[in-house]
DOMARMAR-596773 format. One record per residue: residue in three letters; x, y, z of N, C-alpha, C, O in turn. Coordinates in pm, whole numbers, padded with zeros to 5 digits, always signed. Example, Ala and Ser with C-alpha at 12.3 -4.5 7.8 and 13.67 -1.06 7.14 Angstrom:
REM DOMARMAR-596773
ala+01319-00569+00780+01230-00450+00780+01320-00330+00780+01424-00332+00846ser+01285-00225+00708+01367-00106+00714+01290+00003+00787+01341+00114+00804
END
This chain:
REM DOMARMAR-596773
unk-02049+13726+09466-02188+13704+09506-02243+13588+09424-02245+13604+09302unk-02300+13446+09486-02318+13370+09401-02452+13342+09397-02519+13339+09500unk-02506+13318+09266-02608+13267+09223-02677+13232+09326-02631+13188+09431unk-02828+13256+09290-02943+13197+09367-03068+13229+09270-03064+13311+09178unk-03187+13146+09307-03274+13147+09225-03436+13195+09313-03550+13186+09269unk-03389+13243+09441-03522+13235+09496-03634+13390+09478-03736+13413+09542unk-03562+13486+09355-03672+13505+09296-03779+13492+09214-03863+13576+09179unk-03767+13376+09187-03867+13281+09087-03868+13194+09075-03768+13128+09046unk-03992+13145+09091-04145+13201+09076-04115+13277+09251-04050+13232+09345unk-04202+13422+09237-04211+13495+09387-04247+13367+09500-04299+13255+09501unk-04185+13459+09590-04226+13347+09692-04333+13427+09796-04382+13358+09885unk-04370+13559+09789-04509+13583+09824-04563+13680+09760-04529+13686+09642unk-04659+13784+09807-04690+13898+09751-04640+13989+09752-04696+14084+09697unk-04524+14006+09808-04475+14157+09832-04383+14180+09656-04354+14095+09572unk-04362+14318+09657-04285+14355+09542-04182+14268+09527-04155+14192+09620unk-04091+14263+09383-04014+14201+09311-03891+14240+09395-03806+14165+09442unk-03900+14387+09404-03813+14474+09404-03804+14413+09570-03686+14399+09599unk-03882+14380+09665-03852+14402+09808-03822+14268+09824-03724+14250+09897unk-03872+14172+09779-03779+14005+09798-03644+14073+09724-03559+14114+09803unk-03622+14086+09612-03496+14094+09566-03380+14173+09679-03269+14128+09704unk-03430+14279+09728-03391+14349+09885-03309+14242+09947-03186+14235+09944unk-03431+14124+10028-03389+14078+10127-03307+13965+10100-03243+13905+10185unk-03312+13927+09932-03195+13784+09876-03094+13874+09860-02992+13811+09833unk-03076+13974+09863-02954+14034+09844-02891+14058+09968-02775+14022+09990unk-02967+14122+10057-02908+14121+10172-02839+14022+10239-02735+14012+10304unk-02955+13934+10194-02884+13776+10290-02763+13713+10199-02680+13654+10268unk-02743+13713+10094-02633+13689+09998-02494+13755+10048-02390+13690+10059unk-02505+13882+10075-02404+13977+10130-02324+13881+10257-02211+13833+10271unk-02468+13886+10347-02398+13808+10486-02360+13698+10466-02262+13660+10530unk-02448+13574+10337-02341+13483+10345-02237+13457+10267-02161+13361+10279unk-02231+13564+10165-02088+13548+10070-01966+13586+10198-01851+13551+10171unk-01982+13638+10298-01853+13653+10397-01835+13823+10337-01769+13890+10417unk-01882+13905+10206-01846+13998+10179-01800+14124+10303-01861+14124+10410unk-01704+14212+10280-01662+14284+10331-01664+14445+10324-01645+14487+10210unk-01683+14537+10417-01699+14641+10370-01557+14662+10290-01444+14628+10325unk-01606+14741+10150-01528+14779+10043-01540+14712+09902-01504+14763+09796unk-01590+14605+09915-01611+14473+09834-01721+14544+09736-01805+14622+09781unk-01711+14508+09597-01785+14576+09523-01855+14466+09477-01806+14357+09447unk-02067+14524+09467-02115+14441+09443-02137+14416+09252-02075+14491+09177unk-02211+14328+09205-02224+14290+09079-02305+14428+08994-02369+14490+09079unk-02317+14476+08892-02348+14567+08803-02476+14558+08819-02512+14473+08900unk-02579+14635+08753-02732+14623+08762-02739+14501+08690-02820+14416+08728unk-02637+14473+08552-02682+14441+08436-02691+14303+08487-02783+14226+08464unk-02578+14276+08565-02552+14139+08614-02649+14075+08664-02690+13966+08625unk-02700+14153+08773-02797+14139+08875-02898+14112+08809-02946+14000+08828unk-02964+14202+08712-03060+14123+08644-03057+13992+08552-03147+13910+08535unk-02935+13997+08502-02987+13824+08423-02960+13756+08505-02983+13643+08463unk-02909+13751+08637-02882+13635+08703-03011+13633+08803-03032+13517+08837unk-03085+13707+08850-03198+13693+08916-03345+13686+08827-03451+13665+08886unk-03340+13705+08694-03400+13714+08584-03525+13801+08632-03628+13741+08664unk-03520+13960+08640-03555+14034+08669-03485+14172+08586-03372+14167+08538unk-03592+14321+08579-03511+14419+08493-03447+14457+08583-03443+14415+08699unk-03391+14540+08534-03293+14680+08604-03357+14798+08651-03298+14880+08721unk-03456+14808+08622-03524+14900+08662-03571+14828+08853-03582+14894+08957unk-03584+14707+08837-03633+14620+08953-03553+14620+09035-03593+14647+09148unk-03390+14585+09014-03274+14545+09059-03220+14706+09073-03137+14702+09164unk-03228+14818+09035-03248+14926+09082-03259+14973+09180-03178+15025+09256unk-03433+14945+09185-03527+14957+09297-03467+14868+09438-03472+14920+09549unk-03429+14774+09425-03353+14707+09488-03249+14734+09566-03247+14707+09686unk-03143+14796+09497-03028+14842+09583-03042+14943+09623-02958+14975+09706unk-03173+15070+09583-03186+15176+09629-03221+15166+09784-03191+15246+09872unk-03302+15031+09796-03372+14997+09923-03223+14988+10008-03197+15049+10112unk-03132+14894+09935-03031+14867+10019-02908+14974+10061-02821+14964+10147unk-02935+15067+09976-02854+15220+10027-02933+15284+10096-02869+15384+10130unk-03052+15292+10148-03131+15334+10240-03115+15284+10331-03104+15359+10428unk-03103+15126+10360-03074+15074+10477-02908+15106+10548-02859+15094+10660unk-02871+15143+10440-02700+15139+10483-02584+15077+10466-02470+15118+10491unk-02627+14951+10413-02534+14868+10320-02481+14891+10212-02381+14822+10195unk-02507+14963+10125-02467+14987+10019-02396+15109+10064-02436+15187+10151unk-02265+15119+09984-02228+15302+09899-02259+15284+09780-02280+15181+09717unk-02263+15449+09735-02252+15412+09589-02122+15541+09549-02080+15644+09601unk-02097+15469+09441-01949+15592+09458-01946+15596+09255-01896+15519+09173unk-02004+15691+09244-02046+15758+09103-01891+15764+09018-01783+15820+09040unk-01956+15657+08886-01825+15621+08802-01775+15484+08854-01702+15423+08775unk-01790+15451+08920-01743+15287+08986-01841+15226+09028-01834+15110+08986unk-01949+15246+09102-02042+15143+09147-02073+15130+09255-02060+15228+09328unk-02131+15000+09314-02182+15017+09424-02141+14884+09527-02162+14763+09514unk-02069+14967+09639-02010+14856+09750-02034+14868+09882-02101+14961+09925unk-01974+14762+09971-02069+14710+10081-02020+14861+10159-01940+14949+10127unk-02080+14848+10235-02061+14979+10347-02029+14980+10453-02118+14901+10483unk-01971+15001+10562-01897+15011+10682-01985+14999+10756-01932+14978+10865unk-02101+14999+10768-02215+14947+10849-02258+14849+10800-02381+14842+10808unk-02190+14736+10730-02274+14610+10680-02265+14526+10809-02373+14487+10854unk-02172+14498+10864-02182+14456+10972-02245+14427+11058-02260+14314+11104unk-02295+14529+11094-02453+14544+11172-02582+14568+11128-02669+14651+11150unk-02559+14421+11025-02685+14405+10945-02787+14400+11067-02787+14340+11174unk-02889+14505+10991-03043+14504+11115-03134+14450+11032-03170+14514+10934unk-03202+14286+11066-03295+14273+10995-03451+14324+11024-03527+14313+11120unk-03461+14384+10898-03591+14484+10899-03601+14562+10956-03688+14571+11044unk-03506+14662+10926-03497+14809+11010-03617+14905+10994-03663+14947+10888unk-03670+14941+11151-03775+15015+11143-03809+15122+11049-03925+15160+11031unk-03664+15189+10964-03653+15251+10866-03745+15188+10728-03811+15279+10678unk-03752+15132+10698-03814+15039+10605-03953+15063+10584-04028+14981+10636unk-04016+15176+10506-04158+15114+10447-04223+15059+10421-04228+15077+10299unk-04301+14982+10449-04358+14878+10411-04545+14882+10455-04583+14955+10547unk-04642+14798+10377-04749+14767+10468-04732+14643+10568-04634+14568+10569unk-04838+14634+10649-04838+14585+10749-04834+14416+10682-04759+14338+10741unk-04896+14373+10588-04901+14262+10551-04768+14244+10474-04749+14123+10456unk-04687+14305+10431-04533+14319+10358-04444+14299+10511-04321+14289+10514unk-04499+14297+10588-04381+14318+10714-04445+14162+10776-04357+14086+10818unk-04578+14114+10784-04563+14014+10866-04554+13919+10743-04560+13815+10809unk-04543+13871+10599-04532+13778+10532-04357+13749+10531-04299+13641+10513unk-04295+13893+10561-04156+13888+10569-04117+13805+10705-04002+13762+10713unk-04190+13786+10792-04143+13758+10910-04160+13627+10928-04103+13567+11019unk-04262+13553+10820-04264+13449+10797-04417+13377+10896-04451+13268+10943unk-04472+13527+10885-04642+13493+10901-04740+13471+10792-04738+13533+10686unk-04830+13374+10825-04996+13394+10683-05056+13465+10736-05139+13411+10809unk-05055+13610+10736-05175+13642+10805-05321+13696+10767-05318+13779+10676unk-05404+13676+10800-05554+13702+10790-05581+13827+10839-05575+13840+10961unk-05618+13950+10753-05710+14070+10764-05843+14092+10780-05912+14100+10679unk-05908+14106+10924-06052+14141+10942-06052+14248+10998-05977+14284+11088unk-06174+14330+10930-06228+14404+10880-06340+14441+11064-06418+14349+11086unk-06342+14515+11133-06383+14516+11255-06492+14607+11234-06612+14598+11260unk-06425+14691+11182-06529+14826+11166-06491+14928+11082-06372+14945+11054unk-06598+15012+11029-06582+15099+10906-06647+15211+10924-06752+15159+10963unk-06672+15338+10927-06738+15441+10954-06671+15524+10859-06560+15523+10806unk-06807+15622+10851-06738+15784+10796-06802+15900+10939-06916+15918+10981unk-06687+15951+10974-06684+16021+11098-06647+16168+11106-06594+16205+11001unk-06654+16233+11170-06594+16374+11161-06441+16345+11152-06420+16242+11215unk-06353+16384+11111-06207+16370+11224-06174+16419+11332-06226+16524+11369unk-06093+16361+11398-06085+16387+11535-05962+16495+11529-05900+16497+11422unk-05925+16576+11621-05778+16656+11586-05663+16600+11541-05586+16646+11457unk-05656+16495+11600-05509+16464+11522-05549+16387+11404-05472+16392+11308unk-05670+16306+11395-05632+16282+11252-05682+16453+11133-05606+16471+11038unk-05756+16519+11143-05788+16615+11080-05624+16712+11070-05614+16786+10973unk-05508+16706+11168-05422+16795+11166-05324+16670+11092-05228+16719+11032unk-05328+16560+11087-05249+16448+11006-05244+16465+10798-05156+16470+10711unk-05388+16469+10804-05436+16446+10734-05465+16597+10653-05562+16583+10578unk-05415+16720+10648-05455+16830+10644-05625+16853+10624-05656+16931+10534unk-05703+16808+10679-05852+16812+10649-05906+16956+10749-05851+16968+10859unk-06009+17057+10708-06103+17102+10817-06199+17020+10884-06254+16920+10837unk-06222+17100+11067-06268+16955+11116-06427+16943+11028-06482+16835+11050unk-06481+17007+10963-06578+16977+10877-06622+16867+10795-06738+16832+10776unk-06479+16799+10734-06457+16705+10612-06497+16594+10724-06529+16586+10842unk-06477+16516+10613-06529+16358+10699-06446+16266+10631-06417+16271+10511unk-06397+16159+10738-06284+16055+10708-06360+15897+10714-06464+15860+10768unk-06267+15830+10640-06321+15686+10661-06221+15686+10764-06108+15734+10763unk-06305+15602+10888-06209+15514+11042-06207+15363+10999-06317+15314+10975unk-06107+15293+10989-06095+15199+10949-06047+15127+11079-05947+15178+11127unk-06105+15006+11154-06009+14946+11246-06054+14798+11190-06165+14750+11168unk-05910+14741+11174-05888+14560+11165-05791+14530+11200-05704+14614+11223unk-05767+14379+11218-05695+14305+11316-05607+14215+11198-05644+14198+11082unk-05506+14173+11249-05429+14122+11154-05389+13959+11231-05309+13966+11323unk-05439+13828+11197-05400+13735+11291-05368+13655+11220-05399+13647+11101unk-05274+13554+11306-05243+13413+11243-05261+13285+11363-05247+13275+11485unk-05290+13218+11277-05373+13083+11320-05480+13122+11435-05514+13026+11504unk-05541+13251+11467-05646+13321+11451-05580+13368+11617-05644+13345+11719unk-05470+13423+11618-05429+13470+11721-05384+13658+11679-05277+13691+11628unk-05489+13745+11715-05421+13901+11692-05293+13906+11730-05246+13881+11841unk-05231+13945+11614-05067+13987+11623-05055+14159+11621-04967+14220+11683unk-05161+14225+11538-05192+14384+11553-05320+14421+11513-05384+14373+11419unk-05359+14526+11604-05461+14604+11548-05434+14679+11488-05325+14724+11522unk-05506+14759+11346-05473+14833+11323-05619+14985+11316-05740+14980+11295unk-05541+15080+11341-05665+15194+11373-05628+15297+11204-05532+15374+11204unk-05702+15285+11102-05653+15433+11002-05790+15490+10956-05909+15467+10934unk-05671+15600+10958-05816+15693+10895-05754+15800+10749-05647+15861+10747unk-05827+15796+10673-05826+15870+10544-05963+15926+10496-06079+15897+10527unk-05902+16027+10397-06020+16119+10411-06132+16049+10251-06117+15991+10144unk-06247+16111+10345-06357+16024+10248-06372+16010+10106-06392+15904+10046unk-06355+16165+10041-06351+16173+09948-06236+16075+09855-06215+16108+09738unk-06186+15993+09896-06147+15862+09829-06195+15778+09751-06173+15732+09639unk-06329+15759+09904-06462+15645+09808-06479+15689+09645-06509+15620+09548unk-06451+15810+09655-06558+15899+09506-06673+15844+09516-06742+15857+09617unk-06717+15762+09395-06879+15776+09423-06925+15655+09504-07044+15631+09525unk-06831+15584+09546-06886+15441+09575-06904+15485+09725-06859+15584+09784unk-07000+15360+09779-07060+15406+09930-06945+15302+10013-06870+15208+09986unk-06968+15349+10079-06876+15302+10200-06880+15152+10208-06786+15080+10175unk-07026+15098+10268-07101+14988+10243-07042+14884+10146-07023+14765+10171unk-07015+14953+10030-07019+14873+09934-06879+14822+09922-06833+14738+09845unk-06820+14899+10023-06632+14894+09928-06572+14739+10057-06607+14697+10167unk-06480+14710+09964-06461+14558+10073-06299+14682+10073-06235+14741+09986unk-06294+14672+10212-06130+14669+10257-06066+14506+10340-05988+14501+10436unk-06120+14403+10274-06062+14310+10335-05925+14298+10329-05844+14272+10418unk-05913+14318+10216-05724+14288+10160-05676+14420+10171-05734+14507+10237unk-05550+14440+10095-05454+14528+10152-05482+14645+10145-05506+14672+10028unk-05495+14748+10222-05580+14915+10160-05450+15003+10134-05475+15123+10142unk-05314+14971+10103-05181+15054+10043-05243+14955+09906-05266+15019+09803unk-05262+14854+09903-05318+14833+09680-05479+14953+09658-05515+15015+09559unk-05537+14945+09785-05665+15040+09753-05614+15154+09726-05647+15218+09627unk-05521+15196+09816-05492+15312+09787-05398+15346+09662-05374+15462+09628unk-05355+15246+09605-05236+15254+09493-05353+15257+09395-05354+15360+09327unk-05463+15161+09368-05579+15159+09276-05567+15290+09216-05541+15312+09098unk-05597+15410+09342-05643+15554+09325-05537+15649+09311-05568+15768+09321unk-05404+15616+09287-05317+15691+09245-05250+15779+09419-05197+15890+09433unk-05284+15666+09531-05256+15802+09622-05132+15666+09724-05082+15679+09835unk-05126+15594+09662-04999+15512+09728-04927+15538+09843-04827+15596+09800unk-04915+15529+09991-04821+15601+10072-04650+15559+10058-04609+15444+10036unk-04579+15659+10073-04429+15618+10009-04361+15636+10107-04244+15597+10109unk-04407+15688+10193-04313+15759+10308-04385+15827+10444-04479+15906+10436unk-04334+15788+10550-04426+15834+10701-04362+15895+10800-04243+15868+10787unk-04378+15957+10884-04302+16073+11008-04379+15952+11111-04486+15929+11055unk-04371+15888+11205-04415+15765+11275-04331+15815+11407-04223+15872+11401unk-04404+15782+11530-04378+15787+11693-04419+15639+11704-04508+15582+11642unk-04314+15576+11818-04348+15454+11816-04350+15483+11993-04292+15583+12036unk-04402+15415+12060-04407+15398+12218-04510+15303+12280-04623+15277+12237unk-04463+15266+12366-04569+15117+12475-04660+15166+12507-04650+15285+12539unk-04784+15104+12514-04890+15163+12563-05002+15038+12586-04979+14941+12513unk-05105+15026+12666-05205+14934+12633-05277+15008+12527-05284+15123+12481unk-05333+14875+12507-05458+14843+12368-05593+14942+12458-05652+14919+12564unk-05600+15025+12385-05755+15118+12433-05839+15015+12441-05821+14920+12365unk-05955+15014+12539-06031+14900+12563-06153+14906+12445-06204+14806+12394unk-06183+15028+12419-06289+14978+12334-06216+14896+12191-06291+14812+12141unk-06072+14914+12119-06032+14839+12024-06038+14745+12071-06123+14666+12030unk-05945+14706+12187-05944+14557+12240-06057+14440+12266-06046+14317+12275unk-06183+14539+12273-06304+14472+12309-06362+14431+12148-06458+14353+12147unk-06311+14477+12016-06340+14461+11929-06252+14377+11854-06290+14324+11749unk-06127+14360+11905-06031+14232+11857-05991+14131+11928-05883+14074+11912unk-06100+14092+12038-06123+14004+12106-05974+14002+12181-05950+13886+12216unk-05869+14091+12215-05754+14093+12242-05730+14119+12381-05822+14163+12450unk-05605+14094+12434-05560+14130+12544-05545+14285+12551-05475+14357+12480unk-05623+14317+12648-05596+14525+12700-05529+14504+12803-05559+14591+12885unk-05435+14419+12854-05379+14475+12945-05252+14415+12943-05191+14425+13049unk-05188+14348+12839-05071+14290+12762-05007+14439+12724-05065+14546+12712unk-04891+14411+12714-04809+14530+12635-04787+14525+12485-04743+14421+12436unk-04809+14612+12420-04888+14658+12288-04762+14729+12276-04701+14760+12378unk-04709+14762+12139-04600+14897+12083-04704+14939+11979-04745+14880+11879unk-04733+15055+12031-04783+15159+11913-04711+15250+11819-04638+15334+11872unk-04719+15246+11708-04664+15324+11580-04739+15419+11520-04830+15366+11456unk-04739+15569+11513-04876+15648+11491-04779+15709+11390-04667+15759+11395unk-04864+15686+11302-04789+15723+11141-04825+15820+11050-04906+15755+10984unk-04822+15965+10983-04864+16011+10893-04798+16006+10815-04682+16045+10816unk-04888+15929+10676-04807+15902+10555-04877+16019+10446-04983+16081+10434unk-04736+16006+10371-04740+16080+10218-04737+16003+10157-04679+15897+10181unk-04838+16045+09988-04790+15972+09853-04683+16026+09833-04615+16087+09915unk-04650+16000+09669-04524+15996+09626-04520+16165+09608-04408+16211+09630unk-04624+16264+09573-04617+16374+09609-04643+16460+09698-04672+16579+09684unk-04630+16377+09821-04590+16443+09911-04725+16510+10048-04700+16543+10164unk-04870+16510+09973-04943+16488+10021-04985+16368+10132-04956+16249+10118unk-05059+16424+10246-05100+16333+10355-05220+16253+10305-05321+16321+10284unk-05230+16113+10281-05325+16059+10256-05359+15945+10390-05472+15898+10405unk-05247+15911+10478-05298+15822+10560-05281+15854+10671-05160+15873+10683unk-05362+15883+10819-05350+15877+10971-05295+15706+11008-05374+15624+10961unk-05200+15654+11068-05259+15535+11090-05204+15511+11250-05106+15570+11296unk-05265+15441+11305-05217+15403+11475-05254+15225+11470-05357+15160+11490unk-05129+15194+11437-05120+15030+11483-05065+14985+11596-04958+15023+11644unk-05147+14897+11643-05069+14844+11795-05027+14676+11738-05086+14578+11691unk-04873+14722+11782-04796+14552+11777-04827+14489+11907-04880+14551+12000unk-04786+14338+11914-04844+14272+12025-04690+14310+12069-04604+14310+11981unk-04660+14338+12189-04531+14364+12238-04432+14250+12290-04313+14271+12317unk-04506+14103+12302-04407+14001+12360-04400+13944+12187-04361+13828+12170unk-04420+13987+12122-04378+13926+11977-04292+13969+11839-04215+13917+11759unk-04373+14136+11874-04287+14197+11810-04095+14290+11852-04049+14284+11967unk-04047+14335+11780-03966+14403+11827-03864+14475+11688-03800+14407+11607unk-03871+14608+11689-03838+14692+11571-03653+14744+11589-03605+14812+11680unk-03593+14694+11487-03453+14764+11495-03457+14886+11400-03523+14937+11309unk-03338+14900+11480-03300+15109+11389-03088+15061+11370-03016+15037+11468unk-03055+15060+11271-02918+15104+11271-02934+15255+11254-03022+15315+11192unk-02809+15311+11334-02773+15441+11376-02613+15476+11301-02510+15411+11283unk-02660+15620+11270-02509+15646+11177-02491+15761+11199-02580+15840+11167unk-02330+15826+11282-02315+15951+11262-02339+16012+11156-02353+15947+11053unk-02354+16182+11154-02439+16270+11071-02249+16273+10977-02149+16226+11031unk-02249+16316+10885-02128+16326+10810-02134+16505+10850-02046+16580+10809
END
């Protein structure tokens, strides 16, 4: 695996750990490596990307999630019999929405459409374990580049987040997985239905967007790292732009 330097200085905002992901990945495909081929040590990995181990860690953990990696305890860690069918950016992949389009090699711009505190509706109140009593922030914004909507996005989380601050006051312009990391409630992991659908007209009428274009919707309930529901979310991709892979692996 040879040298490269394009983790530094970062080349956007996303984690250390998730560029280091995708230079590794792409290193794999172009070293010619082979399933069986064993990759470099943590230790390696870090002075040569000048990053810790704890980072470079985080790193290959991503890449044994995706399927590239084995790891075979006492020896290390090598390519995997599904490297082959490298999937770039497998729908498997966590990420926020701005971590997925800077990867894709978008700038994109977050506005802020609308903000309410609302009853919840059933599914977000049954998402979100809330009674329909509690009250959620509805969050809907648009995500565009060169001021063209690429997604809407619809979330809702429950109010008691704000704590004492008013709604009013709080900017969700930028990323709301750092708002939510601020507050210790980070989402790590989501149960997500993805399927075609048009853009509901009243969003569409609010992201100046096409409602009658084909849209892929992703309706997501996320957990923090313990396991609690902190986010409802329903994003619509633009459907002639986007398109989500899955590698598939018999069950052992």
């Amino acid at each position: 695996m040879s040298p490269m330097s394009d983790i530094s200085p970062l080349r956007d905002q996303r984690s250390v750990a998730i560029q280091l992901r995708d230079v590794l990945r792409q290193r794999i495909a172009d070293d010619g490596m082979r399933p069986g081929d064993q990759i470099p040590t943590e230790h390696e990995l870090a002075a040569r990307y000048s990053v810790s181990r704890a980072t470079v860690r985080e790193a290959l953990k991503l890449l044994e999630q995706d399927g590239l990696l084995d790891v075979v305890h006492g020896r290390g860690r090598f390519v995997s019999a599904a490297s082959g069918l490298l999937v770039n950016r497998p729908v498997t992949t966590f990420e926020s929405l701005t971590e997925m389009l800077v990867g894709l090699g978008y700038q994109p711009q977050n506005r802020v459409l609308a903000a309410e505190l609302v009853a919840p509706d059933e599914e977000e109140a049954t998402a979100l374990d809330l009674p329909r009593d509690a009250e959620v922030v509805r969050l809907v914004r648009v995500y565009e580049h060169d001021g063209a909507p690429l997604i809407v996005s619809v979330n809702a989380f429950s109010a008691a987040l704000l704590g004492d601050r008013a709604l009013a006051d709080t900017d969700f312009g930028a990323s709301l997985d750092h708002w939510l990391a601020e507050r210790g409630r980070q989402p790590q992991s989501s149960a997500a239905q993805i399927r075609a659908e048009v853009l509901p007209p009243e969003v569409a009428e609010l992201a100046g967007a096409d409602a009658g274009g084909p849209w892929l919707s992703i309706t997501e309930r996320c957990v923090d790292a313990q396991g609690e529901s902190v986010l409802f979310a329903r994003d619509f991709h633009r459907g002639d732009v986007f398109t989500f892979n899955v590698l598939r692996r018999r069950a052992a």
